[in-house]
C-alpha positions as CSV (number, residue, x, y, z in Angstrom):
1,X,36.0,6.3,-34.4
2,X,39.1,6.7,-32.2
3,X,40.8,9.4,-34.6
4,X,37.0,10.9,-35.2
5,X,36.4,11.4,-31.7
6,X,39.8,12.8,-30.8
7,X,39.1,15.4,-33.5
8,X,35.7,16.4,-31.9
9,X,36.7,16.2,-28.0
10,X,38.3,19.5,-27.7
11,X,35.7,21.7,-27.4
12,X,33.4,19.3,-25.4
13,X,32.1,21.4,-22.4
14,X,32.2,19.4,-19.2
15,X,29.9,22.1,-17.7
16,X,26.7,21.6,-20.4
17,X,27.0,17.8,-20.4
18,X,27.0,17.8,-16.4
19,X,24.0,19.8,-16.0
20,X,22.3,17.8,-18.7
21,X,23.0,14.4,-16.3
22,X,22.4,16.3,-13.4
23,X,18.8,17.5,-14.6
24,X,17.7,14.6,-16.6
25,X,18.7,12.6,-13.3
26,X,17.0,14.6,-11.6
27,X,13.8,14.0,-13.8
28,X,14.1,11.0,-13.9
29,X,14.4,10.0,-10.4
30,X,11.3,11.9,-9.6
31,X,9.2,9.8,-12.1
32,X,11.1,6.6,-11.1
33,X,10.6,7.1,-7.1
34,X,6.6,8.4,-7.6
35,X,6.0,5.1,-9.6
36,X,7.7,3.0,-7.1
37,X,6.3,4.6,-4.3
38,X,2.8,4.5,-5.8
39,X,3.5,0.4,-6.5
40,X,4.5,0.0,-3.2
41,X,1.6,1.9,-1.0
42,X,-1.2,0.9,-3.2
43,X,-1.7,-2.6,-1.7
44,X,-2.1,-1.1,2.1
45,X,-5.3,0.8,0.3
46,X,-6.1,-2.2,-2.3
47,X,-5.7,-5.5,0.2
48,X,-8.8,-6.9,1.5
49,X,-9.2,-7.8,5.2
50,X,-7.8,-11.4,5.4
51,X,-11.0,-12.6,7.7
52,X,-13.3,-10.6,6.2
53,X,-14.6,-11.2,2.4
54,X,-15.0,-7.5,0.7
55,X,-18.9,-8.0,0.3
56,X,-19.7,-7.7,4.0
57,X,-20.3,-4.3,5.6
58,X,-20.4,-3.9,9.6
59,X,-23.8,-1.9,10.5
60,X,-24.3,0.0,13.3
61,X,-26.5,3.0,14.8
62,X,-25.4,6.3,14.4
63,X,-24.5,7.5,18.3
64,X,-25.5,11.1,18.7
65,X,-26.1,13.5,21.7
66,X,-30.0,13.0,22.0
67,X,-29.4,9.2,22.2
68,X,-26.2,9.7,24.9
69,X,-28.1,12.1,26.5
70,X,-31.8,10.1,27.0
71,X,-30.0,7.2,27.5
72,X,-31.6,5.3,24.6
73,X,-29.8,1.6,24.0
74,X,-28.1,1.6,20.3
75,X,-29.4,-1.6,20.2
76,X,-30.9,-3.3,17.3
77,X,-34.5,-5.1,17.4
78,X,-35.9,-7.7,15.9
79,X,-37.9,-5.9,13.8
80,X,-35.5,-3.6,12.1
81,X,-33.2,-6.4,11.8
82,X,-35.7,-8.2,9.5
83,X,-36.6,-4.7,7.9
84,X,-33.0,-4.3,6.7
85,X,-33.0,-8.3,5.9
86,X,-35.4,-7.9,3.5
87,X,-33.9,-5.3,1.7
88,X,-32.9,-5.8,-2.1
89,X,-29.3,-4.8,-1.7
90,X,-28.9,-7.5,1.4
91,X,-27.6,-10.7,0.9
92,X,-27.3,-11.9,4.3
93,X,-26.9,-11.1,7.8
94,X,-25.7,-11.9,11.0
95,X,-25.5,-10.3,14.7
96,X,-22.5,-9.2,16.7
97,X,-22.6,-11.5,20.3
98,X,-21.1,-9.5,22.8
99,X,-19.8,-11.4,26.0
100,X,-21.9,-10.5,29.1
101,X,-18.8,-11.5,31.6
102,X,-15.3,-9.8,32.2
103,X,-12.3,-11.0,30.4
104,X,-9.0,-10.3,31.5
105,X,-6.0,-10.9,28.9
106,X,-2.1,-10.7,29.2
107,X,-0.5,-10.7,25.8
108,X,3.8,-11.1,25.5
109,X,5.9,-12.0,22.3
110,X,8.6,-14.1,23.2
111,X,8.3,-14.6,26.7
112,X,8.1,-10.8,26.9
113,X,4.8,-8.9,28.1
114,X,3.7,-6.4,26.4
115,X,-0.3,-6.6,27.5
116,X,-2.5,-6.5,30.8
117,X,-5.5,-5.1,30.6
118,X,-9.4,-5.9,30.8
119,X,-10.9,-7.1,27.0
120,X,-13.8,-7.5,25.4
121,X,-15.0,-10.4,23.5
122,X,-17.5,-10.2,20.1
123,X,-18.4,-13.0,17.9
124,X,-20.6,-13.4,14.4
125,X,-21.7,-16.6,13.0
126,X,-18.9,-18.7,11.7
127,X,-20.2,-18.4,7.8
128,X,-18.9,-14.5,8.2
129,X,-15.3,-15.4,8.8
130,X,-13.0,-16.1,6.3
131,X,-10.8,-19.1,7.4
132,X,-10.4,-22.5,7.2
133,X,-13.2,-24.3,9.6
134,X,-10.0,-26.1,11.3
135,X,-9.2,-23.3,12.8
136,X,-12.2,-21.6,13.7
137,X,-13.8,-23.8,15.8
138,X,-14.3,-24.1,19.8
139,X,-15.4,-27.5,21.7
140,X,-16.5,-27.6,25.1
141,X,-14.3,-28.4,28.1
142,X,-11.2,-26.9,25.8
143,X,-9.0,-24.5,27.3
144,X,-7.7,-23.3,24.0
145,X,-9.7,-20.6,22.1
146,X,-9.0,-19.3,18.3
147,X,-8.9,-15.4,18.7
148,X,-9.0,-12.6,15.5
149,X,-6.8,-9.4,17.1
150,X,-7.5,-6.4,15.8
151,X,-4.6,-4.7,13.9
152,X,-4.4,-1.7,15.6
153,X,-2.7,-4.0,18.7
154,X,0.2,-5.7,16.6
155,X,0.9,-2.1,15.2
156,X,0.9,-0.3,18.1
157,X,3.4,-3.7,19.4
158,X,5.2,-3.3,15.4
159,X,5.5,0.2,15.8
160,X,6.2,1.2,19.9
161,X,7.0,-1.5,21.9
162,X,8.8,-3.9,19.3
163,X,11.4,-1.0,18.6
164,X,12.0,0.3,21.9
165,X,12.5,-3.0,23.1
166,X,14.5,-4.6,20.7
167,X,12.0,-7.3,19.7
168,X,11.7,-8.9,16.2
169,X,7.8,-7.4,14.8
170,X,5.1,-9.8,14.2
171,X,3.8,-10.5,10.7
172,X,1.0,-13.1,9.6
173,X,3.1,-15.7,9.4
174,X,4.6,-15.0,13.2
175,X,1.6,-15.4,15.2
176,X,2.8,-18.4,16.8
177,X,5.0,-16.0,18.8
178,X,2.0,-14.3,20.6
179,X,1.7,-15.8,24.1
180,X,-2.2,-14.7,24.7
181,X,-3.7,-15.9,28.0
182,X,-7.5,-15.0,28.9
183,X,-8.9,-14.9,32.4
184,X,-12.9,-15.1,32.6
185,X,-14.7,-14.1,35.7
186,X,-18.7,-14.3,35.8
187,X,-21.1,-16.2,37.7
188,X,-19.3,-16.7,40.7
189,X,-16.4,-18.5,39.0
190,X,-12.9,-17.6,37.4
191,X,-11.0,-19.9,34.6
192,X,-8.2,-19.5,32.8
193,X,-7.6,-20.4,28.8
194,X,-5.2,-19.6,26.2
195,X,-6.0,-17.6,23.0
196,X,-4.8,-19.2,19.9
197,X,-4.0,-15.9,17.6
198,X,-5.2,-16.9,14.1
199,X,-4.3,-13.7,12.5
200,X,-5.5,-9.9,12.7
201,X,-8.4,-7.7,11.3
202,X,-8.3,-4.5,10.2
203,X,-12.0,-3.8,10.2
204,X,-12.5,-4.9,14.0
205,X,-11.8,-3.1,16.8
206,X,-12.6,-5.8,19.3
207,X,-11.4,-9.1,19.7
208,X,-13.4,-11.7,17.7
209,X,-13.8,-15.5,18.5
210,X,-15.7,-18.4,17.5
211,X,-19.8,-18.1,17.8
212,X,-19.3,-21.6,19.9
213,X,-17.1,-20.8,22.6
214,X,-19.0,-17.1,23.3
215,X,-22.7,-19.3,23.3
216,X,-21.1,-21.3,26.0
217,X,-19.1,-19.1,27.6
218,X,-21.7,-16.6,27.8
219,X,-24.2,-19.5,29.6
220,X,-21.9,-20.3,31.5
221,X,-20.4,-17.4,33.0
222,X,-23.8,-15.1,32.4
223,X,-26.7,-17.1,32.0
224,X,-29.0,-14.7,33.2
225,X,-28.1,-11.6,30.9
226,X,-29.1,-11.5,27.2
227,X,-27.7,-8.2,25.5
228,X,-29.9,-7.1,22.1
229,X,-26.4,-6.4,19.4
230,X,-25.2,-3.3,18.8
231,X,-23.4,-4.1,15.5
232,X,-24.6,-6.4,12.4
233,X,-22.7,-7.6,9.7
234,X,-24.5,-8.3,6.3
235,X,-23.6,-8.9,3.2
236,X,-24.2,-7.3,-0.1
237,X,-22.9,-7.2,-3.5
238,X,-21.7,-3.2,-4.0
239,X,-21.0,-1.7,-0.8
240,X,-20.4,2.0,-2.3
241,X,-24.0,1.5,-4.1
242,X,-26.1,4.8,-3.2
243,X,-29.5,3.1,-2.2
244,X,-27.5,1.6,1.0
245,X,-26.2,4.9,2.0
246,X,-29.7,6.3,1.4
247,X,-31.6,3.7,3.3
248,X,-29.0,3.5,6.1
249,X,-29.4,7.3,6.5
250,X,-33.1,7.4,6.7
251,X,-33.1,5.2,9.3
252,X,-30.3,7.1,11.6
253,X,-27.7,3.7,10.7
254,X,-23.6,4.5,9.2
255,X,-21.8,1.5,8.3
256,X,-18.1,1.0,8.8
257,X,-16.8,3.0,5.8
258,X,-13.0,1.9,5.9
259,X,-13.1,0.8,2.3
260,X,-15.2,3.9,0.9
261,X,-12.3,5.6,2.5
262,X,-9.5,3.6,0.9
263,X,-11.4,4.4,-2.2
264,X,-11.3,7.9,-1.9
265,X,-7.4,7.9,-0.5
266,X,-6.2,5.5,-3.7
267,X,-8.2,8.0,-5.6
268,X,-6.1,11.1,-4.2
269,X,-2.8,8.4,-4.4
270,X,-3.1,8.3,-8.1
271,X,-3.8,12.0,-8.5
272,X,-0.4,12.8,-6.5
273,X,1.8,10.7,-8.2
274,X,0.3,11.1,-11.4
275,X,1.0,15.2,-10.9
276,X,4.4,14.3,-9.4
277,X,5.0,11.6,-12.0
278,X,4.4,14.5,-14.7
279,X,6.4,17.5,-12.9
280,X,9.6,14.9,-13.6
281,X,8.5,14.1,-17.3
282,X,8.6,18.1,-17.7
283,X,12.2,18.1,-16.0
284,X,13.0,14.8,-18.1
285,X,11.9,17.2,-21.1
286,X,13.6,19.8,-20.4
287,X,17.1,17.7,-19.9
288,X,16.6,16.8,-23.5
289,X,17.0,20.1,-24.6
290,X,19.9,20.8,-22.4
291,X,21.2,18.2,-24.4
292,X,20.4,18.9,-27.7
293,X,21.4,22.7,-27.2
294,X,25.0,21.0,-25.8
295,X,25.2,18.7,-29.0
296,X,24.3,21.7,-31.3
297,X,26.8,24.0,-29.8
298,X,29.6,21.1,-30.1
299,X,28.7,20.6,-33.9
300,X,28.4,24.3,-34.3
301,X,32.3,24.6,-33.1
302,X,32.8,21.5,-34.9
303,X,31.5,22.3,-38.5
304,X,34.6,22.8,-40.6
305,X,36.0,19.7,-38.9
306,X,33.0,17.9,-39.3
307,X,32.7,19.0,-43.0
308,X,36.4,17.9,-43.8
309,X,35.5,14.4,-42.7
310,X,32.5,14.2,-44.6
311,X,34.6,15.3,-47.7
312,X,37.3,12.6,-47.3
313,X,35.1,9.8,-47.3
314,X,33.6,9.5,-43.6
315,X,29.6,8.8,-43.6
316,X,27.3,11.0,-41.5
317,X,27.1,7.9,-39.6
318,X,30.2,7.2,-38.2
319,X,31.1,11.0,-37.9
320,X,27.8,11.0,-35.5
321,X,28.6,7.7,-33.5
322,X,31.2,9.9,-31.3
323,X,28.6,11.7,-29.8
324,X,25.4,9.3,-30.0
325,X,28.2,7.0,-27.9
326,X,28.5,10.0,-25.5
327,X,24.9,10.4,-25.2
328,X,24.3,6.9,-24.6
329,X,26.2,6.2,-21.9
330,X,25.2,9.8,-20.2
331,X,21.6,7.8,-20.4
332,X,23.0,4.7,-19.1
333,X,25.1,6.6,-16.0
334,X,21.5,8.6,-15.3
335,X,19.4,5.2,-14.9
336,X,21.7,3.6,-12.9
337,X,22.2,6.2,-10.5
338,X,18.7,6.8,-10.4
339,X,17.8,3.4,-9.6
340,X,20.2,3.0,-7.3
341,X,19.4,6.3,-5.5
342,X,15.1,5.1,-5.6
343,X,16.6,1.7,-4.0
344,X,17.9,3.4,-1.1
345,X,15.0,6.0,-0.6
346,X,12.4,2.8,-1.4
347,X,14.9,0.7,1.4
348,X,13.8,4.1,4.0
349,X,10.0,4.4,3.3
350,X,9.3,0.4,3.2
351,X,10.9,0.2,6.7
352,X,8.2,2.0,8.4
353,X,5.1,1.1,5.8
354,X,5.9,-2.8,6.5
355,X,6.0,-2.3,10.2
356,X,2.8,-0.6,10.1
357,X,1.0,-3.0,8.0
358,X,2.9,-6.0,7.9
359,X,0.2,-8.2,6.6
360,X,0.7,-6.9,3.0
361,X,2.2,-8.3,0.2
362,X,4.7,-5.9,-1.4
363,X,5.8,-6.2,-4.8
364,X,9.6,-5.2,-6.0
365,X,11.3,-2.9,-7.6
366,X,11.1,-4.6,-11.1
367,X,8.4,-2.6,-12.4
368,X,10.4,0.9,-11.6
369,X,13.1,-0.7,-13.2
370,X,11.6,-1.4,-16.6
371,X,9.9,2.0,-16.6
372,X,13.5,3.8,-16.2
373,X,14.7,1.3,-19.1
374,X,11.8,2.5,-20.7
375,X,12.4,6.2,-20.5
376,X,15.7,5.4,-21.3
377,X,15.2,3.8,-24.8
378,X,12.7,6.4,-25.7
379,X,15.2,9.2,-24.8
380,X,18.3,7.6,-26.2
381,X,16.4,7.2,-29.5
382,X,14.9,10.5,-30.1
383,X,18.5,11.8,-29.0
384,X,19.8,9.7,-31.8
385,X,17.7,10.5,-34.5
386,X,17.9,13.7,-33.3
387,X,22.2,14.0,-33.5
388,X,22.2,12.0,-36.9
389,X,19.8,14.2,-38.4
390,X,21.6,17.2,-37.6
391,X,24.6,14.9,-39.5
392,X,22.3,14.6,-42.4
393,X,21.9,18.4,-42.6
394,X,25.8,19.3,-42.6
395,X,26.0,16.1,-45.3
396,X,23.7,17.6,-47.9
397,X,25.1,21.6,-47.2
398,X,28.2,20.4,-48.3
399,X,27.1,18.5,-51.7
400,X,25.8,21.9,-51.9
């Protein structure tokens, strides 16, 4: 091979081959990065609400400017909460309990405060949250009360104050380091307790606690006010099922529609990167021939060489390994700098996805990876057959 190759080497343009790596680099680092990025944002769309199974839907009336402006409560009654429980498509359903007292709250991370501000406290029955009764559960006379945050605090915290301040971010499996302490005020008396943060909800936008502690609380600090709720939760088996959207229109309701939404967005995900994904096959594609036309023109300049060879005994084979070698490790250069070049992009982009949504599980980079070895075997052989073929033909010309 050594005395083959330093036969065929001198009219090797440096120029071709370098655009054919640069372009099928290029190809291939805009199918490799699409896939990636598409592995790696799906599960903020996919992941279910860690408190919240992905059967229940949050109900609520629709607020519009004859209601604001009469003043009409967007309370529910009792008798279109039993209309809606016996509906076919509901499984169960519960009320929202709002608190009927003022809560004060100061919120730090490490000593450091990040929160003062007046709350307000929601509950459901316990059956609609999902976590382990242990830690869901309130008992008289405690001072210590299990709270749900809503996401959008430990982003804003993630994502603002957590950078500006130097301070590590909070994850799932960090909410130990929340200091939470609650200050209620009702009923002529003022008491102090500490909120145990058991995690965050995406689909809340109040703080939620256990159905216990706001009966009592709301007794105790407010035992003269009784507020009709303003929110249900129920339970059914296909949120995105049309006769719920119908009968919730009909009767002027709208339901939370977060995960119609994620629908629709992983929908328009896939689209994108599918496009994107198939904008760098083309370029991949077109590398090929950039190739191919490089190879050609090489054998083309190389015929009477190529033929002598052939006619002193060499195979097509070995007088084709020269530059099936060459093409091979232009391949292998292309996937390593591509991977390496979607590791440090992916490194950017996963920085600011994970401190938005920390609670998500990200996957690695393994399934980019096999892709690009992937694209590389199926190139490398088609660039093989391709380069031995055209071997074959100079072979047979000259038995001719």
């Amino acid at each position: 091979m050594t005395l083959v190759w330093k036969l065929l080497r001198q009219h090797i343009s440096v120029p071709q081959f370098a655009g054919f790596a640069f372009a099928n680099l290029f190809g291939m680092l805009i199918v490799l990065l699409g896939y990636q990025f598409y592995c790696d944002v799906l599960p903020v769309f996919t992941s279910q609400d860690s408190f919240m199974k992905p059967g229940y839907v949050i109900v609520s009336k629709k607020v519009g400017a004859a209601s604001t402006l009469s003043g009409r409560a967007n309370t529910f009654s009792e008798a279109e909460i039993d209309a809606l429980a016996g509906r076919k498509f509901v499984g169960k359903i519960g009320r929202f309990t709002a608190a009927e007292y003022r809560v004060d709250a100061r919120m730090g991370i490490g000593g450091q405060p990040i929160l003062s501000s007046e709350i307000f406290f929601e509950s459901v029955p316990d059956e609609f949250v999902d976590v382990p009764l242990k830690d869901w559960k309130y008992e008289e006379g405690s001072h210590e009360v299990p709270i749900i945050l809503p996401r959008t605090y430990i982003n804003m915290y993630n994502f603002g104050f957590a950078q500006t301040h130097s301070l590590p971010k909070i994850s799932e499996g960090l909410v130990g380091m929340i200091d939470f302490s609650i200050f209620i005020h009702g009923n002529g008396r003022h008491d102090a307790f500490k909120g145990k943060v058991i995690g965050f909800s995406s689909r809340l936008n109040t703080i939620l606690v256990p159905q216990a502690f706001m009966e009592w609380s709301n007794s105790a600090y407010s035992p003269e006010r009784q507020s009709a709720p303003t929110r249900l939760i129920m339970e059914t088996a296909n949120p995105a099922d049309e006769n719920i959207a119908k009968y919730l229109d009909d009767n002027g309701l709208e339901v939370d529609d977060d995960r119609l939404q994620n629908e629709k967005t992983t929908y328009f995900l896939r689209m994108t990167v599918t496009v994107v994904m198939l904008v760098g096959a083309v370029i991949s594609v077109l590398s090929f021939y950039i190739l191919m036309l490089s190879i050609y023109l090489l054998v083309q300049k190389n015929t009477t060489k190529l033929e002598n060879l052939l006619l002193i005994g060499y195979s097509p084979f070995r007088v084709a390994l020269p530059y099936e070698v060459l093409t091979l490790c232009l391949n292998a250069v292309v996937l390593v700098v591509a991977v390496v070049a979607v590791a440090l992009a992916r490194g950017y982009y996963m920085e600011v996805v994970e401190t938005l949504f920390p609670q998500v599980e990200y996957g690695s980079m393994i399934p980019s990876i096999l892709l690009g070895v992937l694209l590389f075997v199926a190139v490398s052989m088609v660039n093989l057959v391709a380069i031995y073929r055209k071997m074959k033909r100079i072979w047979w010309r000259k038995d001719m």
